[in-house]
N, C-alpha and C positions, 0 to 999 in steps of 0.2 A: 504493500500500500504506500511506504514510504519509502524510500532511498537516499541518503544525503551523501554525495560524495565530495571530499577537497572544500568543502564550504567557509568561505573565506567573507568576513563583512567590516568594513569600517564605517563611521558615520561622515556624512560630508563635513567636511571643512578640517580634518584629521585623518593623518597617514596612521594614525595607531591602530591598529587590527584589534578587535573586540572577538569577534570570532578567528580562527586559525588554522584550517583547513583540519575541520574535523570530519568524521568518517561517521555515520550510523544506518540503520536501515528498519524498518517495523514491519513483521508481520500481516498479514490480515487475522483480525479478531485477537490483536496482542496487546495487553498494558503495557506500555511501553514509558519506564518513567523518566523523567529529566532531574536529577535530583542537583543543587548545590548552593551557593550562600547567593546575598543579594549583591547582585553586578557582577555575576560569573558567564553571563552570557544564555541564560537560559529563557528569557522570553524574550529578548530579540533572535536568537533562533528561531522563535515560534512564530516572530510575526515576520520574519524573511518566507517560513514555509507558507504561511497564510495568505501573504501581498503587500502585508503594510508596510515591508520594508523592499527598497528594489536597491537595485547594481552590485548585486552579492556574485563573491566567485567562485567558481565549481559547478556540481550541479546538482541540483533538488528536483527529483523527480515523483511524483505525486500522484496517485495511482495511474501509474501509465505512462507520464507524460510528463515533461518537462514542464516549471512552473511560469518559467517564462512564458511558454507559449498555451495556458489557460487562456481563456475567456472569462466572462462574466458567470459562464455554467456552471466555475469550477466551486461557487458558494452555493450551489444546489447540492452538492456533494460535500459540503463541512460542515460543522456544527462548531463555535468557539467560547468558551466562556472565559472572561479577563477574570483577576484577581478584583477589578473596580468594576461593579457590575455597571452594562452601559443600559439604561434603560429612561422610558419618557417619566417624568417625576409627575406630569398636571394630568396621567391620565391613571386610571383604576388597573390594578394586577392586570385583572382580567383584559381592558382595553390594548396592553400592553400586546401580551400577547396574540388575541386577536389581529392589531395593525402589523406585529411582526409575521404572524404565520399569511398576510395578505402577500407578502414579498416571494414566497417561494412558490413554485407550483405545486410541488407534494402539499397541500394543503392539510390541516390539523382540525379534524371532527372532534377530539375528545381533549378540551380546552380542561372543563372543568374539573375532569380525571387526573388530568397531568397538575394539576394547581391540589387538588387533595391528597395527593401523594406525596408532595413534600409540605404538608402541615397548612396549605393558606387557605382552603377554600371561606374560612370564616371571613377572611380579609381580603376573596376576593375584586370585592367592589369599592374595595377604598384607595386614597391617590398613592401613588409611591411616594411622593413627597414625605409620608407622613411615617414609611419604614422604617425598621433598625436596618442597622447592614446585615445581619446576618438573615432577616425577612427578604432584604434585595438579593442576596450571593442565591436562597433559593429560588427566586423567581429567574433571576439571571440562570442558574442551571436549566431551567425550565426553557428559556426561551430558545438554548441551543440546540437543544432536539427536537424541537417544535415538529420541523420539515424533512423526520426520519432521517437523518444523514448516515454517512457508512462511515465517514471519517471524522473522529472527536477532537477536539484541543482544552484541555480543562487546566485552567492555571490557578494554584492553592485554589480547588474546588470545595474545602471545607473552611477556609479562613475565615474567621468571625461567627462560627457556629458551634451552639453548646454540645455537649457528647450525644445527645439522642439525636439532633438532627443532623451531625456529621454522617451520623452511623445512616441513616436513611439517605442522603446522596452517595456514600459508599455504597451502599446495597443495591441502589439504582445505577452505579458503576456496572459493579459487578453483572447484575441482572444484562446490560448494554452489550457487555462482550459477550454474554452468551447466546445473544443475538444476533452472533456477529461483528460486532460494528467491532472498528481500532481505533484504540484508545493511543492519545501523545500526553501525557499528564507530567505540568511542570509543578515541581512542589519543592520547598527546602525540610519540608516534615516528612521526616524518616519513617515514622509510625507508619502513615499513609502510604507510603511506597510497599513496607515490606507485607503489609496486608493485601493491597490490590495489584502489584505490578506481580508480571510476568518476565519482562528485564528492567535494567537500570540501568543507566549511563550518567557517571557523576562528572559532570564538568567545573572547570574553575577556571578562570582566567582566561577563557574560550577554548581550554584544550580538554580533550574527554582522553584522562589515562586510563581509565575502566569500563567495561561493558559487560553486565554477567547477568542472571540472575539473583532475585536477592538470597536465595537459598544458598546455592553453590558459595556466593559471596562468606556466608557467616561462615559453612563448613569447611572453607579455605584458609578464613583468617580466626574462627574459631581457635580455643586453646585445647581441643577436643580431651577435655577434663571433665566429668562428673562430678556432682557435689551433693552428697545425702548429709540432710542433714534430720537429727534426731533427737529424742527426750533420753536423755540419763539420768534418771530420777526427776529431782526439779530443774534439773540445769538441761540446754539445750546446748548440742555439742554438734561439729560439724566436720566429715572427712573427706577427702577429695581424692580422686583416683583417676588416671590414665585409660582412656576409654579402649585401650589396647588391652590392658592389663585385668577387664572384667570379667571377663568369662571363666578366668582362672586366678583370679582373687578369693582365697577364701575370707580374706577380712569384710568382703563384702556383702559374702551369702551370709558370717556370722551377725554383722549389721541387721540386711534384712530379717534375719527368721531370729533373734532377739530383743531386739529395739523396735519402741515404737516411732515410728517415721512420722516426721515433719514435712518434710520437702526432698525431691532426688530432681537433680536440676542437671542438663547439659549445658554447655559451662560457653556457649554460641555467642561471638560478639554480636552487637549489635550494627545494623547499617553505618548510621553516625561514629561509633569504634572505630568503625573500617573508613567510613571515606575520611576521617580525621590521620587514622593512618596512614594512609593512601595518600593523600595532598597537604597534610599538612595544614590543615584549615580546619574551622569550626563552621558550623552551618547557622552562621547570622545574617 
């Protein structure tokens, strides 16, 4: 669906390269995450793929086709939601969407389904002016699949949302790919990546040193160590063991079958562990 090859971007009036001829490519029906800090180059990537950014070098090919040589058709085929939701502020949720779903031809019968699945239908006939951000980031989600598209761009698609209505656009993620559809999801929240993605690509400074999944990622730079931890009487005591060495550990099976167990944890860094190791950066 996606292809980016040598992708090279500066802004006008500066020779400094912000992108550096990076390499990626997505699937069809793949989370595909952008993960890294702020001004690593990860949503001006997205809006070179998109159009809002032009005189990039290399080449960006988009399902099929070079992005250069899109038309106007090639936004019947995406869906994008910004970190800043763009939406009319003097009209109602609902109008919102309505005047959006008029733009595309795949037109959108089930307005008010799409608006009670992420929590608004009670709000909505009221103006957006009058929203929190986190009521606009889910209408903003909403307006991007309005016109069924096959290709997503979702940028921090949970930012400003409390945990139960994060978990409801994640689910709605989720549910998209199974769909089908591919996902480009730029986020610097690690959580969200290693829950919905299928690969990662951590960039910094416009260069991508990694491309894995987030799996393979932890098992690689994991310390592949176990850690049970347990009740000795009142105290709570904790031993740690070489995941090589467990099958033929008997301190282990004496652990288990006489202590009562607390916790048996694999000992798996975390994304953030890794891409901090990896680049040498903190994800701010």
């Amino acid at each position: 669906m996606l292809k980016v090859s040598g992708l090279e971007f500066s802004y006008e009036g500066t020779k400094t390269k912000v992108i550096k001829g990076i390499d990626f490519h997505i699937k069809k029906g793949e989370i595909f995450g952008f993960l890294g800090p702020s001004g690593a180059g990860k949503t001006t990537t997205q809006r070179i793929i998109i159009g809002l950014l032009q005189g990039y070098g290399g080449s960006v090919e988009v399902m099929g086709k070079e992005r250069r040589d899109w038309g106007q058709s090639f936004f019947e085929g995406i869906g994008v939601a910004f970190d800043f939701p763009n939406l009319y502020l003097k009209l109602t949720a609902k109008e919102n969407l309505e005047l959006i779903s008029s733009y595309y031809k795949n037109k959108n019968e089930n307005i008010d389904l799409l608006i009670e699945r992420v929590g608004l239908l009670p709000d909505k006939d009221k103006k957006v002016e009058g929203f929190s951000k986190g009521m606009k980031m889910r209408l903003n989600f909403i307006r991007s699949i309005l016109h069924n598209p096959d290709l997503l761009f979702f940028d921090e698609p949970t930012s400003g949302l409390d945990p139960l209505n994060a978990k409801t656009i994640k689910d709605m993620i989720i549910d998209l790919k199974a769909q089908g559809k591919t996902i480009f999801l730029t986020t610097h929240n690690m959580t969200v990546a290693e829950q919905l993605c299928d690969k990662v690509a951590f960039i910094v400074d416009g260069n991508i040193p990694v491309i894995d999944s987030p799996k393979d990622l932890k098992v690689k730079h994991g310390s592949h160590t176990m850690k049970i931890e347990y009740y000795d009487g009142k105290k709570t005591k904790t031993e740690e063991f070489h995941m090589t060495e467990i099958k033929n550990n008997q301190r282990v099976f004496d652990i288990l079958k006489t202590k009562d167990i607390k916790t048996i944890h694999s000992q798996e860094a975390t994304l953030e562990d890794i891409f901090i190791k990896l680049t040498g950066r903190e994800l701010v």
